[in-house]
Backbone and ligand atoms as CSV (ligand in chain L), in Angstrom:
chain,resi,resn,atom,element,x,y,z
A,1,UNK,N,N,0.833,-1.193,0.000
A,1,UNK,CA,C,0.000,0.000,0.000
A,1,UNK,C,C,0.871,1.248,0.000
A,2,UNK,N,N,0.570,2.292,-0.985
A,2,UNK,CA,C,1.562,3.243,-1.072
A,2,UNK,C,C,0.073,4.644,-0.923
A,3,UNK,N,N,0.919,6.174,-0.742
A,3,UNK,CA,C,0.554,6.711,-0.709
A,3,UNK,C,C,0.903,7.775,-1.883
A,4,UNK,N,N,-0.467,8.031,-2.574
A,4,UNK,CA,C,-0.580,8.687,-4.567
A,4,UNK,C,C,-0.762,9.567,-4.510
A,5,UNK,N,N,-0.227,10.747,-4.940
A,5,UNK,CA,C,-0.782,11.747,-5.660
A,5,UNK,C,C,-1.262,11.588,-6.885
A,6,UNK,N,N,-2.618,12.084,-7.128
A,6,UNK,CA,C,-2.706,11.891,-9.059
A,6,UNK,C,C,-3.371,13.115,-9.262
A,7,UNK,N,N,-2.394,13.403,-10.629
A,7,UNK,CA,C,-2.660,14.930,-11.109
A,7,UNK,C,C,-3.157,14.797,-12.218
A,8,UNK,N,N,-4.378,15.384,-12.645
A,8,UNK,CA,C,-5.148,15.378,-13.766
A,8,UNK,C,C,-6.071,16.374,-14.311
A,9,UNK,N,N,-6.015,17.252,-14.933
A,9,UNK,CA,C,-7.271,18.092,-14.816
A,9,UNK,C,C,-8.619,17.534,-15.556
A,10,UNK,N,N,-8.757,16.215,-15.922
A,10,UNK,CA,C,-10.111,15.731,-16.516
A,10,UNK,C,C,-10.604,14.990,-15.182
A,11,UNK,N,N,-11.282,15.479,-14.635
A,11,UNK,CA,C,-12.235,14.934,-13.855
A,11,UNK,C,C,-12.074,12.813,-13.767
A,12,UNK,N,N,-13.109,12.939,-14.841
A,12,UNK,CA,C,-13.570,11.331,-15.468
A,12,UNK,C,C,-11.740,10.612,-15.328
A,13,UNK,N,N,-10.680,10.876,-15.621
A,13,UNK,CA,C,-9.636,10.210,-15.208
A,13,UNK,C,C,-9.285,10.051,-14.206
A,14,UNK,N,N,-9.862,11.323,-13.086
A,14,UNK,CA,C,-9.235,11.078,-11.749
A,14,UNK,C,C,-9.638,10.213,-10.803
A,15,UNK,N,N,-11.304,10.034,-11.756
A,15,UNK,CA,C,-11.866,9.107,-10.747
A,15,UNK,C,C,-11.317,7.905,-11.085
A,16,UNK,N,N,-11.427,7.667,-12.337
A,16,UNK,CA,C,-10.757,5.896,-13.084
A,16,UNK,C,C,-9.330,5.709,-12.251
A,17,UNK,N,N,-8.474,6.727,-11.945
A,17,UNK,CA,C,-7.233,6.192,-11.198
A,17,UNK,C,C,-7.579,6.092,-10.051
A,18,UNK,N,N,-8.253,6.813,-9.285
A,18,UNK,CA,C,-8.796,6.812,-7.851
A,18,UNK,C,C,-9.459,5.206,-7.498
A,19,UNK,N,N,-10.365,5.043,-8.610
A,19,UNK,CA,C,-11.200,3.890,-8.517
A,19,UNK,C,C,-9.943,2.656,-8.680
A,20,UNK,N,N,-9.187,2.392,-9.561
A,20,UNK,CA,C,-8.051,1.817,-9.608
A,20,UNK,C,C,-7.278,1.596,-9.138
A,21,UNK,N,N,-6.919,2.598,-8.381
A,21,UNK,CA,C,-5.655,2.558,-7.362
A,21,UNK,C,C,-6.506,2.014,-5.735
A,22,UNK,N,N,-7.461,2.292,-5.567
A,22,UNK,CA,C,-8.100,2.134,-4.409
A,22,UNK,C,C,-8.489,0.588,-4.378
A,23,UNK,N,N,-8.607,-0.287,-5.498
A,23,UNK,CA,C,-8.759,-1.809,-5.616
A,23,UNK,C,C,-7.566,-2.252,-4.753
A,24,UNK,N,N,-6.486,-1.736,-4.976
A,24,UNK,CA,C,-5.053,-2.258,-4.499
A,24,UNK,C,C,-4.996,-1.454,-3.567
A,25,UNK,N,N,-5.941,-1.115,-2.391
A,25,UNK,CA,C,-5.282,-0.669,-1.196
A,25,UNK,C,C,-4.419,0.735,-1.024
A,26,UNK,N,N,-4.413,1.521,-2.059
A,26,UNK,CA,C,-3.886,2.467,-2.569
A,26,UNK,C,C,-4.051,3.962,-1.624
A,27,UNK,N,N,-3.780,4.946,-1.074
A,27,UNK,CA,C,-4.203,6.177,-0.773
A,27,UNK,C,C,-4.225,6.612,-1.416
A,28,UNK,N,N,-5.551,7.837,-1.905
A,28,UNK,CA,C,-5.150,8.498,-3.376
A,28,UNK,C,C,-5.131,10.225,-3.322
A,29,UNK,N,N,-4.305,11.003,-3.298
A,29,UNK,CA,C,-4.863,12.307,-2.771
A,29,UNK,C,C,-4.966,13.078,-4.449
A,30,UNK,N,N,-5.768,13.760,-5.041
A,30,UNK,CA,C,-6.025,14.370,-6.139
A,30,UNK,C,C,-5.886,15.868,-6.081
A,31,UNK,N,N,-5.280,16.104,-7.344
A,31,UNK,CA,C,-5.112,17.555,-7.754
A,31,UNK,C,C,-5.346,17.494,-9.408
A,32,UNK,N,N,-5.552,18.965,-9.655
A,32,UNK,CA,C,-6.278,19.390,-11.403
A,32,UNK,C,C,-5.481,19.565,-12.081
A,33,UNK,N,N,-4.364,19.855,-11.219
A,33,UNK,CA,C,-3.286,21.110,-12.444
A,33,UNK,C,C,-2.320,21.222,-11.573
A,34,UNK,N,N,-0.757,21.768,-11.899
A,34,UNK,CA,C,0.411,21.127,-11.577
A,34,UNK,C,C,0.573,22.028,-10.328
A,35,UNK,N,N,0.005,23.601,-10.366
A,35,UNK,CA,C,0.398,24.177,-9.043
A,35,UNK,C,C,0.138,23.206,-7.554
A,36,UNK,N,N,-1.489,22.694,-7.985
A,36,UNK,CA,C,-1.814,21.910,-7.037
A,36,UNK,C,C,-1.481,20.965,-6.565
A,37,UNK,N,N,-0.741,20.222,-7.327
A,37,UNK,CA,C,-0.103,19.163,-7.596
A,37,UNK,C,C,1.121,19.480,-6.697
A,38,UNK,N,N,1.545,20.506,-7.166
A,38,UNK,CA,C,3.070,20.467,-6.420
A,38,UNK,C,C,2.765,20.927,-4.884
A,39,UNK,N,N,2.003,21.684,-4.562
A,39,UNK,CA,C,1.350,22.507,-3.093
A,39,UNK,C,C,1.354,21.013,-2.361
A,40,UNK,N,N,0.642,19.846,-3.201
A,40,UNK,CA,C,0.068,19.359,-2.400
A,40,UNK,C,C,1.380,18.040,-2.381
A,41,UNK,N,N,2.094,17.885,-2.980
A,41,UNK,CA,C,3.530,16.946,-2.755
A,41,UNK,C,C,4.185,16.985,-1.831
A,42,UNK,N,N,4.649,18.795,-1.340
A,42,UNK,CA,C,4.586,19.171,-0.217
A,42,UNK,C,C,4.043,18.941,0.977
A,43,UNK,N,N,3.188,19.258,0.710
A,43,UNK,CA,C,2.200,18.901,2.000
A,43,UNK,C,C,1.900,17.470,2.145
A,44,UNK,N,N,1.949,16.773,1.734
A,44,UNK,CA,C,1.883,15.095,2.045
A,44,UNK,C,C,2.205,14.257,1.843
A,45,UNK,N,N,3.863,14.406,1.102
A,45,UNK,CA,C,5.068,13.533,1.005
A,45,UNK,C,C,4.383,12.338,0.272
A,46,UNK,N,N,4.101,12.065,-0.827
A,46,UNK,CA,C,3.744,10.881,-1.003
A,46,UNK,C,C,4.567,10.164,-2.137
A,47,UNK,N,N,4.637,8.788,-2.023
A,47,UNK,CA,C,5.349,8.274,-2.596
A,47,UNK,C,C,5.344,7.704,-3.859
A,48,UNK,N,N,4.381,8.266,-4.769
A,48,UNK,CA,C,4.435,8.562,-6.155
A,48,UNK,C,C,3.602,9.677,-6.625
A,49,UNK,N,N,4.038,9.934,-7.247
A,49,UNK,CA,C,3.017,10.960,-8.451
A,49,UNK,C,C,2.444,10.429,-9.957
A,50,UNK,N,N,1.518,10.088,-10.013
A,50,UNK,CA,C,0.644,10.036,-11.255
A,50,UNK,C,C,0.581,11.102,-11.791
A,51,UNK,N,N,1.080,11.903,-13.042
A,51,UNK,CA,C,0.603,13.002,-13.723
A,51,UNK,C,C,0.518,12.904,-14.886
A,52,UNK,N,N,-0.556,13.688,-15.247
A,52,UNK,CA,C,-0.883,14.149,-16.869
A,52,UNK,C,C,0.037,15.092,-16.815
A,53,UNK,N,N,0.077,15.427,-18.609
A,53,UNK,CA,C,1.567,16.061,-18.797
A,53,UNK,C,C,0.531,17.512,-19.369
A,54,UNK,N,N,-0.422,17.710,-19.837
A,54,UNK,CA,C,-1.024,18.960,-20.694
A,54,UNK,C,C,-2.361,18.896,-19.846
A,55,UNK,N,N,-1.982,20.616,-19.144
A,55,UNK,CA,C,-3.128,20.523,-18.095
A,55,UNK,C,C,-2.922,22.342,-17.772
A,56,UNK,N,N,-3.902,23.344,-17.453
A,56,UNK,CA,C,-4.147,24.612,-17.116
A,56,UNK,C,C,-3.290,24.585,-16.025
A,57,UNK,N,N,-3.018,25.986,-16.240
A,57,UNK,CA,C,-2.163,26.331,-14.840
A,57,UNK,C,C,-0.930,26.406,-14.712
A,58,UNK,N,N,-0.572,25.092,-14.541
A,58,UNK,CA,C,0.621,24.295,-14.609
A,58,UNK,C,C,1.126,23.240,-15.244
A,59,UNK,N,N,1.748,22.963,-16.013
A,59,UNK,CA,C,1.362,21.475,-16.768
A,59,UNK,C,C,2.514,20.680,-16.063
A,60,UNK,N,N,2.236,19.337,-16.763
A,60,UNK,CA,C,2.821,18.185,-16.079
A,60,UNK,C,C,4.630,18.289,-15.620
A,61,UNK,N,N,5.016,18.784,-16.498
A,61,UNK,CA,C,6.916,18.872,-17.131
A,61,UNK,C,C,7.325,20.087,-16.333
A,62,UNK,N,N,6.584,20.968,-16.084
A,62,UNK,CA,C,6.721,22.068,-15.223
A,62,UNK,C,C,7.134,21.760,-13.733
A,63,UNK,N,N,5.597,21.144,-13.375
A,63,UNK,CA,C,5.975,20.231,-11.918
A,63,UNK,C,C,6.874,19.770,-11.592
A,64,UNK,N,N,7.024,18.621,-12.799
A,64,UNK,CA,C,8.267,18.168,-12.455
A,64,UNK,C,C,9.696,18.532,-11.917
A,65,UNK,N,N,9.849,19.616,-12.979
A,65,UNK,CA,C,10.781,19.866,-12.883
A,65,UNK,C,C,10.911,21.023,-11.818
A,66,UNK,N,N,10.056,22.074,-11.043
A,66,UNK,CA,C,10.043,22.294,-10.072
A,66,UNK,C,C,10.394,21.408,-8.835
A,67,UNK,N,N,9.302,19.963,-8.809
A,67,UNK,CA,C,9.456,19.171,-7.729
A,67,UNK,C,C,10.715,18.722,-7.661
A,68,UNK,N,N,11.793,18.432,-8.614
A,68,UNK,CA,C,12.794,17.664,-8.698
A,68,UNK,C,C,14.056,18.426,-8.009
A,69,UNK,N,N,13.909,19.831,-7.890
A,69,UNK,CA,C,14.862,20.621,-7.348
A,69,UNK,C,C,14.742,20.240,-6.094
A,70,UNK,N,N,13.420,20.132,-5.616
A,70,UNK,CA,C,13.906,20.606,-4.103
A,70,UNK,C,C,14.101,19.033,-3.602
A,71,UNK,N,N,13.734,17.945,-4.727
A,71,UNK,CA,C,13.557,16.926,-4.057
A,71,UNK,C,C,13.660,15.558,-5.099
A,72,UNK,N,N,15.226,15.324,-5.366
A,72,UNK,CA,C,15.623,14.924,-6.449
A,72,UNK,C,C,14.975,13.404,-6.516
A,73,UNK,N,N,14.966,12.774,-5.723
A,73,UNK,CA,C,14.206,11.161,-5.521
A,73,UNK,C,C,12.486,10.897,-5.836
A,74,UNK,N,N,12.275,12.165,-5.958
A,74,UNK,CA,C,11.013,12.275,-6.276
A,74,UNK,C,C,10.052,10.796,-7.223
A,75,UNK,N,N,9.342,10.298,-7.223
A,75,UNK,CA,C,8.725,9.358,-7.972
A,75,UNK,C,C,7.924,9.749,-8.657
A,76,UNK,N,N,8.036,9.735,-10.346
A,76,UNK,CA,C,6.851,9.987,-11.109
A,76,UNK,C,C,6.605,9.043,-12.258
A,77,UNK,N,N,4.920,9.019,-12.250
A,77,UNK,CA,C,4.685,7.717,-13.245
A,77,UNK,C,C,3.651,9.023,-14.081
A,78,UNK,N,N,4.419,9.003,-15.391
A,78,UNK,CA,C,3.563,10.341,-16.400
A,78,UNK,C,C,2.534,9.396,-17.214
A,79,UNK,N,N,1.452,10.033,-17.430
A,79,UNK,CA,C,0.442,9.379,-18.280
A,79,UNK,C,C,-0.192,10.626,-19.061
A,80,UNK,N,N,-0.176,10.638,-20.035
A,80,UNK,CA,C,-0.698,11.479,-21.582
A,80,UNK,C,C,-1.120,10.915,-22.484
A,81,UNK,N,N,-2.245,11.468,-23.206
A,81,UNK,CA,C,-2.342,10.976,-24.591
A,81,UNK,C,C,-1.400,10.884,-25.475
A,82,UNK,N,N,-0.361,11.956,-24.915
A,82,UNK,CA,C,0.729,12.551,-25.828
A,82,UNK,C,C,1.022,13.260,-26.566
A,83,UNK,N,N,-0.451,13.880,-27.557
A,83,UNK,CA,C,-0.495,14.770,-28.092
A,83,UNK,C,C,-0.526,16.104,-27.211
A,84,UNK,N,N,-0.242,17.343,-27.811
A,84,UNK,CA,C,-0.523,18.667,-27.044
A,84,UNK,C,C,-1.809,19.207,-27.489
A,85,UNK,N,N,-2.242,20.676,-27.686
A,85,UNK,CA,C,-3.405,20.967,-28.098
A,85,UNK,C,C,-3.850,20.426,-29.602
A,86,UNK,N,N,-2.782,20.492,-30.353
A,86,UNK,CA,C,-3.082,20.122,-31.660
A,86,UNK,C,C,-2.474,18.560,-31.951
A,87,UNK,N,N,-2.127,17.994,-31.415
A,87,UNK,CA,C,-1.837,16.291,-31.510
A,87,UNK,C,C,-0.717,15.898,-32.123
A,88,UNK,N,N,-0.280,17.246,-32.477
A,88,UNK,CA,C,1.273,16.797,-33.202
A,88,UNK,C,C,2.739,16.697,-32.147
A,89,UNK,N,N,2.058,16.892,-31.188
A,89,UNK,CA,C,3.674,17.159,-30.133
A,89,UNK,C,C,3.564,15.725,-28.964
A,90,UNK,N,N,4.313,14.976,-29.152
A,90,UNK,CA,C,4.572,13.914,-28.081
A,90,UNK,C,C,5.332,14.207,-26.693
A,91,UNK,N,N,4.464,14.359,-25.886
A,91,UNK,CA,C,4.659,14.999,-24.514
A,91,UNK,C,C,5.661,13.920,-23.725
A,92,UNK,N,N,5.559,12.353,-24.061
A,92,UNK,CA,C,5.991,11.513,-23.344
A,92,UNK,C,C,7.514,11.126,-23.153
A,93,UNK,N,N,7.578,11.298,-24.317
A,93,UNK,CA,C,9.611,11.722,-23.703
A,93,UNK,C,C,10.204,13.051,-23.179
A,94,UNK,N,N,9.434,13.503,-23.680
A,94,UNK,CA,C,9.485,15.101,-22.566
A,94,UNK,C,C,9.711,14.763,-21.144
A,95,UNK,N,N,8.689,14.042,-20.536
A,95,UNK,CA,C,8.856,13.637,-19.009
A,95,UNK,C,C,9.762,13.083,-19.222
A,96,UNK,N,N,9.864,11.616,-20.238
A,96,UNK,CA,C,11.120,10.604,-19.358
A,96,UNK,C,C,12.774,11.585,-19.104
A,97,UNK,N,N,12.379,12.414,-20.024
A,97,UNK,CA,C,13.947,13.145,-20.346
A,97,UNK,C,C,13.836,14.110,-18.833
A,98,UNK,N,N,13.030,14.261,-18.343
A,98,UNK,CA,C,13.255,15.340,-17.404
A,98,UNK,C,C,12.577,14.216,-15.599
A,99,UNK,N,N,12.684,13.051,-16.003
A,99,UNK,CA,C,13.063,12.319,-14.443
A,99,UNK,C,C,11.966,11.639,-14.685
A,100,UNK,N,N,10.636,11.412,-15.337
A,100,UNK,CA,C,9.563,10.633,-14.538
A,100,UNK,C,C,10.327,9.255,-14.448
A,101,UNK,N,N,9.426,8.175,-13.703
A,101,UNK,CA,C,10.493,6.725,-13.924
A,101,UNK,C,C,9.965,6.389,-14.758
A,102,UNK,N,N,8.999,6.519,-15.379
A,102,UNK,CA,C,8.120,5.650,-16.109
A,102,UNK,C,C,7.004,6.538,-17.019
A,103,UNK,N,N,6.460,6.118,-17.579
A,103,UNK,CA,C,5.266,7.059,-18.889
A,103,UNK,C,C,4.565,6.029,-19.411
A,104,UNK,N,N,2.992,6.616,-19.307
A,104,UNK,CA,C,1.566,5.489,-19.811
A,104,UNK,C,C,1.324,6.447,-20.968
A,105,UNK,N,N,0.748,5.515,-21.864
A,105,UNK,CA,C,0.327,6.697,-23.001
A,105,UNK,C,C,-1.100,5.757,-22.750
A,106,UNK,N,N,-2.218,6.910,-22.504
A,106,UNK,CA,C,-3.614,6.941,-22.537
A,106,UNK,C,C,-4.383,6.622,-23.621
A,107,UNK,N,N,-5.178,5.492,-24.367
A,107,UNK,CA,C,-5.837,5.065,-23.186
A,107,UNK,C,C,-5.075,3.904,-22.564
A,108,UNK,N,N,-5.131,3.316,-20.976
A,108,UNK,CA,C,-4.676,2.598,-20.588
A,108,UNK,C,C,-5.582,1.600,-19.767
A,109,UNK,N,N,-5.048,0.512,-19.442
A,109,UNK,CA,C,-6.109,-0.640,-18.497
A,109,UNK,C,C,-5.550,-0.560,-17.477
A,110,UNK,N,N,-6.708,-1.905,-16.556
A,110,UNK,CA,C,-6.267,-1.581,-15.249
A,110,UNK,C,C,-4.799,-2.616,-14.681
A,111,UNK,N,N,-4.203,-3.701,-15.853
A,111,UNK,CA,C,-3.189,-4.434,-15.830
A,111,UNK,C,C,-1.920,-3.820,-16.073
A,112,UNK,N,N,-1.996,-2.786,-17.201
A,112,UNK,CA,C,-0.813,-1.696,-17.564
A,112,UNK,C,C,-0.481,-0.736,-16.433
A,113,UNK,N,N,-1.679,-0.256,-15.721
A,113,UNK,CA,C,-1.248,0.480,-14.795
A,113,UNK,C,C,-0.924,-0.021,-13.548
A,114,UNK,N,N,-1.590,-1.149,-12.914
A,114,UNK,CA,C,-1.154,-1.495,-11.905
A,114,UNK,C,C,0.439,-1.949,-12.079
A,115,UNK,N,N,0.692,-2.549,-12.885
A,115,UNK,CA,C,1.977,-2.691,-12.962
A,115,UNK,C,C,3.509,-1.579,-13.185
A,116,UNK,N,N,2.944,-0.730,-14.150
A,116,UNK,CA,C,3.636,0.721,-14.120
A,116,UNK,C,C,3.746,1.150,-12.969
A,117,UNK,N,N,3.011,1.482,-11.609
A,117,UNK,CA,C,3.087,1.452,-10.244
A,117,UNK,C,C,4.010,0.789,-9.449
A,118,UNK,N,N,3.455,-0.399,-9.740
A,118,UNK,CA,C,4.644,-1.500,-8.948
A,118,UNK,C,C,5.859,-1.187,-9.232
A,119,UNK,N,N,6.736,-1.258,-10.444
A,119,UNK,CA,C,7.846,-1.392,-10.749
A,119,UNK,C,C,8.091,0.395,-10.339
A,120,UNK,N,N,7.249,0.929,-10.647
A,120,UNK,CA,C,8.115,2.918,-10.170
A,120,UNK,C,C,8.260,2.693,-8.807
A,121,UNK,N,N,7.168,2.149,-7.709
A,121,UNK,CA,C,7.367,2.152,-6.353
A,121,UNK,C,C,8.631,0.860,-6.104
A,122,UNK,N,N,8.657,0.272,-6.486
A,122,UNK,CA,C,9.752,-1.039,-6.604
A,122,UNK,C,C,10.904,-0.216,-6.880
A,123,UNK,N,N,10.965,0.671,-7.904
A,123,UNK,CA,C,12.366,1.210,-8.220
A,123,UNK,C,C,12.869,2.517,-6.796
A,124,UNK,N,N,12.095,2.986,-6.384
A,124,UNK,CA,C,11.643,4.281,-5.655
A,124,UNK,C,C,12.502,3.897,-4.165
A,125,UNK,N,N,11.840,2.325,-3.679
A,125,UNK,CA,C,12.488,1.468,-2.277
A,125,UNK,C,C,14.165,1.293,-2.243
L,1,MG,MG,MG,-4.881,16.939,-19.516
């Protein structure tokens, strides 16, 4: 049992990871957008981050790379469609290049992700 942040600003995803992660015993704390996201990393140390990478506010790569300064061990498992507003820009090596451990490209099941989890929190110990 680990304790999640998942950052998403679509609603309908946050619940599908919430609902997902909570099968496996999971804590899940949720944020929309990356300021929140990062406020709330802070505030409750948790031992991964789920994020979308294209999101208001703050986007995913931003966070990151904020969170990673102050806190280089950081755990992140990125999930995107991959496209940006117009579908031509692949967001997902963007993260791997800037620390996530791992990257889901959306849509995803509940076998792909539980396992993407395991092995980031497995790598993380
Ligand atoms: Mg988004």
């Amino acid at each position: 049992m680990a304790k999640i942040l998942v950052v998403d600003d679509e609603l309908q995803i946050r619940v599908m990871l919430k609902y997902m992660l909570e099968q496996d015993q999971h804590d899940v704390i949720e944020a929309q957008n990356g300021t929140d996201g990062s406020r709330l990393y802070r505030e409750t140390q948790p031992d991964l981050i789920i994020t979308d990478l294209v999101m208001p506010e703050k986007n995913g790569i931003d966070m990151l790379l904020e969170l990673r300064k102050d806190f280089p061990a950081v755990c992140v498992l990125a999930i995107s469609g991959g496209g940006g507003i117009t579908g031509a820009f692949d967001y997902l090596p963007i993260a791997k290049l800037v620390g996530a451990s791992d990257v889901l490209r959306k849509p995803f099941g509940m076998q792909e992700l539980r396992e993407a989890v395991r092995k980031a929190l497995d790598e993380a110990r």
